[in-house]
C-alpha positions as CSV (number, residue, x, y, z in Angstrom):
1,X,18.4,-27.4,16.1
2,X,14.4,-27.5,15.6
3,X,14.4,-30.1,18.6
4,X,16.5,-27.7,20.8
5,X,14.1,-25.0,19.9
6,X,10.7,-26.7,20.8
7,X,12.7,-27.7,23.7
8,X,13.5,-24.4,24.9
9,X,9.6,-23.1,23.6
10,X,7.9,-26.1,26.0
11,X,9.3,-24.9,28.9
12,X,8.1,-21.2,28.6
13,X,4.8,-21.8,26.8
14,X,2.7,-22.3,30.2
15,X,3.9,-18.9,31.2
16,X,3.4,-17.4,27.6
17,X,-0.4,-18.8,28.0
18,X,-0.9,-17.6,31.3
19,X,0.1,-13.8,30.3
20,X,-2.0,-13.8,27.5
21,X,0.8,-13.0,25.5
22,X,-0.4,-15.7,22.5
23,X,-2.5,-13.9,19.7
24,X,-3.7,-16.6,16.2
25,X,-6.0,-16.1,13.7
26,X,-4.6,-14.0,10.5
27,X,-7.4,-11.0,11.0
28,X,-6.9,-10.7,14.8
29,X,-3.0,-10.5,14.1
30,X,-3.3,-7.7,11.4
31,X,-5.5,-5.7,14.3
32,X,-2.8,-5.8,16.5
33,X,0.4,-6.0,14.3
34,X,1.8,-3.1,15.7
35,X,1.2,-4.5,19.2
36,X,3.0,-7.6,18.3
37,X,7.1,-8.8,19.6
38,X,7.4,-10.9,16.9
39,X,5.6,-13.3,14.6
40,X,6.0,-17.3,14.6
41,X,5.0,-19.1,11.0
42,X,5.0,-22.7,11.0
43,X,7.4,-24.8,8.6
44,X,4.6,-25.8,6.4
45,X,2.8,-22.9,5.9
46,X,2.7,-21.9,1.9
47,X,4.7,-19.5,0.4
48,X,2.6,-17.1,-0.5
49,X,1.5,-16.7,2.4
50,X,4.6,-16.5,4.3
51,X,5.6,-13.8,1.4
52,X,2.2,-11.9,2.4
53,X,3.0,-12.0,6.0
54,X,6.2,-10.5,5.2
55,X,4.7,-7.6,3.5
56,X,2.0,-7.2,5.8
57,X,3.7,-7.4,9.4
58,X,6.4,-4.8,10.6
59,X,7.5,-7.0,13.1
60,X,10.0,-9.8,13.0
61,X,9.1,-13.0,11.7
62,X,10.9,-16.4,12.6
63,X,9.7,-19.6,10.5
64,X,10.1,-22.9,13.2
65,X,8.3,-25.5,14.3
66,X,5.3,-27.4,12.5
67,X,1.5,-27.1,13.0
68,X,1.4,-30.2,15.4
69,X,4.4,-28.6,17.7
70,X,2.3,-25.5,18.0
71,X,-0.7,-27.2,19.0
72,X,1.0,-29.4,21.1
73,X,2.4,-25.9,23.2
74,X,-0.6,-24.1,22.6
75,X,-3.3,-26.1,22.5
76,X,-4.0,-24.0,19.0
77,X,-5.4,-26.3,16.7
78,X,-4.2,-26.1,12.9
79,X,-2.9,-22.9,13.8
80,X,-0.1,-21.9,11.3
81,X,0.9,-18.3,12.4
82,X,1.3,-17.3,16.3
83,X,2.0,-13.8,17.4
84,X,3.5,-12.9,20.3
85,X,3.0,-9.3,22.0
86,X,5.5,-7.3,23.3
87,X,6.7,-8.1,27.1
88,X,10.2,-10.1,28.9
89,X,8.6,-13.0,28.4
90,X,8.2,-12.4,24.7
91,X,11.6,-11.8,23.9
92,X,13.0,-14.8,25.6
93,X,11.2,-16.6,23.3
94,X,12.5,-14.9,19.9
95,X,15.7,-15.2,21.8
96,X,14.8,-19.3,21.4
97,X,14.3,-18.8,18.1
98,X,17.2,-16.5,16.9
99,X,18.5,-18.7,14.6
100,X,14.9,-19.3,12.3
101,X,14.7,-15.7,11.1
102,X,13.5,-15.3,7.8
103,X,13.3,-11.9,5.7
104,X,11.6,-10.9,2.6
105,X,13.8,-11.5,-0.6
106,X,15.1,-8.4,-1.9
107,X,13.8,-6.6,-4.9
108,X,15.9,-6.5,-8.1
109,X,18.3,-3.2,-8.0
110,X,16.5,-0.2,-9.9
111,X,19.1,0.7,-13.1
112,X,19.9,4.5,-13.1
113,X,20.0,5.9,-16.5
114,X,23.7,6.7,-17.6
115,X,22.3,10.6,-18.8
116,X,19.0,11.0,-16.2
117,X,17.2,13.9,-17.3
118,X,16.7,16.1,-14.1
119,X,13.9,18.9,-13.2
120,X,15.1,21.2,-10.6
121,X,12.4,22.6,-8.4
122,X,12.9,26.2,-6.6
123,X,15.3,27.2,-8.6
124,X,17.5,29.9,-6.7
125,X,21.7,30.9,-6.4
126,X,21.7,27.4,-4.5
127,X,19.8,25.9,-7.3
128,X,21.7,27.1,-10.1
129,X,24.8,25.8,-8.6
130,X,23.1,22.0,-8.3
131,X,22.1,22.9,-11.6
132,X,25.6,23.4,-12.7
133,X,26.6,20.5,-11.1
134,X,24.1,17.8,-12.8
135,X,25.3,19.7,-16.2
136,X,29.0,18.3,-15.2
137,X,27.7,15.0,-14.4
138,X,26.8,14.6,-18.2
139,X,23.2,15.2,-16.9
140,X,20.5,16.1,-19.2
141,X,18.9,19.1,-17.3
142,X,15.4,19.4,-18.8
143,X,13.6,22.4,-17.0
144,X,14.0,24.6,-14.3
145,X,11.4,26.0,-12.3
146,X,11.5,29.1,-10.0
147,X,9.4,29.8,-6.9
148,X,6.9,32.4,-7.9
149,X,5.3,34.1,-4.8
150,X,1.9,34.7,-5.3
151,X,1.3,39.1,-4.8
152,X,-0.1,40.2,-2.0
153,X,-3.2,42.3,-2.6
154,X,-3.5,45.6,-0.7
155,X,-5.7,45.7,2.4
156,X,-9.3,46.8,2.0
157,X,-10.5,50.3,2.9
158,X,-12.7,48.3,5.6
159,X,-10.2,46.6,6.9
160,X,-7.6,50.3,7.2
161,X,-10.9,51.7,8.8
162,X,-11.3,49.5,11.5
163,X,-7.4,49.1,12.0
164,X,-7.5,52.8,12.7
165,X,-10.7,53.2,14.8
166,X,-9.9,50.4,17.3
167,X,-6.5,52.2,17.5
168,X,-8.3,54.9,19.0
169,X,-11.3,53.5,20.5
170,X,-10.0,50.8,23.4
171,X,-13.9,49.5,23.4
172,X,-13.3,48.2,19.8
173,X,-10.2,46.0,20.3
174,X,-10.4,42.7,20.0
175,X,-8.2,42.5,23.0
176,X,-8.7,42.7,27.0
């Protein structure tokens, strides 16, 4: 399979190089991770750091090859992460590499509590029926809390005044 791949890479990387499409170097990569196809890590790159580039990048990230392989296509020495921006030429090579996908290991399932206790926020006829509803779910319903609009303060004398002269004066309106 990995000899296949590097097969398939070799015969695309001269074109890849000549777009410009090849970007290395871990702070160059995190500039322009949103720019960026897909990621390649090499096989002997540490874990932590393939778990950090996992956090870090949105984009795909396929683990293949080894650091001499890339600097034999690339002409990248000791390079251990490649990213590849977005064009045609991009995805036919993560199309090589479909089989080398790795994704982050998933986090341990958050327990919900068998009686949650539950807040309700805005409080209205809809609330009270969620309300209602929580209570029959064995729920422990610990406070409700209503909107409260703030009162509106009467208008100013000033402000009546001028409403009323630029009524009657047209030279006074804000308008044209």
């Amino acid at each position: 399979m990995e000899r296949e791949v590097y097969e398939e890479i070799q015969k695309l990387a001269p074109f890849v190089l000549r777009a410009h499409l090849v970007e290395t170097g871990r702070q160059r990569l995190l500039q322009n991770r949103n720019k960026l196809a897909f990621l390649l890590v090499t096989e002997d790159l540490s874990e932590n750091s393939r778990d950090e580039a996992l956090k870090e990048f949105p984009c795909p990230i396929y683990q293949a090859l080894t650091s001499e392989e890339v600097e034999s296509l690339f002409n990248f020495h000791g390079t251990k992460m490649v990213g590849f921006r977005r064009n045609a030429l991009s995805g036919n090579v993560q199309r090589c590499l479909k089989g080398c996908h790795i994704v982050a290991k998933p986090l341990a399932e958050a327990r919900i509590p068998d009686n949650p206790a539950v807040v309700l926020f805005g409080c209205g006829a809809a609330g009270s029926a969620h309300a209602h509803e929580w209570e029959a779910a064995s729920s422990v319903l610990s406070r409700r809390l209503r909107r409260r609009r703030p009162p509106v303060p009467p208008p100013s004398r000033r402000r009546l005044d001028m409403t009323w002269r630029a009524a009657w004066n047209p030279r006074l309106s804000s308008s044209p």
